[in-house]
N, C-alpha and C positions, 0 to 999 in steps of 0.2 A: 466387767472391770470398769472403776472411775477412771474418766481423764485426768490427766494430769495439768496441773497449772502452778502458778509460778508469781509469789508476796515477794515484797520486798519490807524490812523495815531497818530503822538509824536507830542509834544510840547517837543523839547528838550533844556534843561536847560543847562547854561554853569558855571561855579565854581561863577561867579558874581552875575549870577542870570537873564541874558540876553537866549531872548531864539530864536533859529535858524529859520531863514525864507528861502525858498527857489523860487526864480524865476520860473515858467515854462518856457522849449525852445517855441520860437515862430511858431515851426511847430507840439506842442502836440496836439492833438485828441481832450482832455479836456482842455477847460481854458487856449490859448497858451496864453504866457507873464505874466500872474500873477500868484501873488505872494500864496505859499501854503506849506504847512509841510511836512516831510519826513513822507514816506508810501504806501498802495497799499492794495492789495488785498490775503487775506488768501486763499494758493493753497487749493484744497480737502485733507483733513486728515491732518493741519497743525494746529498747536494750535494760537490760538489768538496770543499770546506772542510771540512765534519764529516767525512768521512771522512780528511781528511787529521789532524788532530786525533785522531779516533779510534785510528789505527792509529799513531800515533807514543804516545798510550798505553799502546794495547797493547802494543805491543814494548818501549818502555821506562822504563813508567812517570812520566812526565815529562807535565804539562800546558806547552800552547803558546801563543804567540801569535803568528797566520802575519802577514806584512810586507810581501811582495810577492811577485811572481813572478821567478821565476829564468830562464826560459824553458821552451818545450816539447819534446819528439822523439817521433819515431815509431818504436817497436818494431815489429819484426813474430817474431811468436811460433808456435810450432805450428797454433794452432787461430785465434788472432786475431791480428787487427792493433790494436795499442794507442795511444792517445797518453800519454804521460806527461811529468804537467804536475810543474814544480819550486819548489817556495817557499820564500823565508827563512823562519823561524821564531825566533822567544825565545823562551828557557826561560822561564815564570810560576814554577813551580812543582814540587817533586818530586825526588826521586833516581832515578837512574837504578836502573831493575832490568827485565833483560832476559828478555828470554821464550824461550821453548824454538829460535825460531828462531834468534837468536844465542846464541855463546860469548865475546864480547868486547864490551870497547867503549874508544873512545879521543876526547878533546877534542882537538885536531888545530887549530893557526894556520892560517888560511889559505895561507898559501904551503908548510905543510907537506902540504897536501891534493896536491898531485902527487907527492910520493914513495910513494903509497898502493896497496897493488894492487887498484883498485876493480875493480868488475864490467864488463864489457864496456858496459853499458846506464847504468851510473853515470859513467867515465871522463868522457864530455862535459862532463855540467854540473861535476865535479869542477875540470877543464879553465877552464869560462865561472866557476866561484868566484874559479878564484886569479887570472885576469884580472881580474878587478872589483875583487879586495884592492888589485891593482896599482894599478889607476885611480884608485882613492879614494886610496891612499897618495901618491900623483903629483897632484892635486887637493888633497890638504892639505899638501903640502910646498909646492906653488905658492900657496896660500893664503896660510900661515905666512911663505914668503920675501918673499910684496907686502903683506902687513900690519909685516914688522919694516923697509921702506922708507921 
């Protein structure tokens, strides 16, 4: 049986409400050239959070602030089996500047999040974001139309 181990990745939010995509380089391990979120993998004794945090700076510069949970999945990899957990995030602070693992980057509307070629391992929650935009935007139109009654 594989070990188990433990991703983290952000959906990170910008003041508009656009949320960060990142390119992989085309010589990554995983998934070169497409498209995927700031994140990685929680070192031994590191808490879910700080590392999530962490590695959305390291990749791109940008301090966070996580908001919730997106939900989880289970990868299953070479050597382990993962779960990887998903979080909103807001941007605090920083410009975006990418690290050797990407070549791009793009702010992306929620509903433009499905015309994306995410990773095989990213498409779901990509998937559960734009559902969510939908709901909340369906939620405040039904809001807006029994408040102007």
């Amino acid at each position: 049986m594989k070990p188990w181990g433990m991703a983290v990745k952000a959906i990170v939010y910008e003041r508009t409400g656009r949320c960060l995509a990142l390119r992989r380089a085309p010589q990554s391990n995983h998934y070169p050239g497409q498209w995927d979120l700031p994140g990685g993998k929680v070192d031994a004794g590191e808490s879910f959070d700080a590392a999530l945090r962490r590695e959305v700076r390291e990749e791109t510069g940008l301090r966070v602030e996580l908001m919730g949970v997106i939900g989880a999945w289970r990868r299953v990899l070479p050597k382990v089996t993962s779960v990887l957990l998903v979080m909103e995030a807001r941007r605090r602070s920083g410009r975006v500047r990418l690290s050797a693992e990407h070549t791009e980057f793009r702010w992306l509307s929620p509903t433009e999040l499905a015309r994306v070629d995410w990773s095989d391992e990213i498409r779901p929650v990509a998937e559960a974001v734009v559902v969510r935009a939908r709901l909340r935007k369906r939620g405040l139109s039904r809001r807006r139309s029994a408040q102007s009654h």
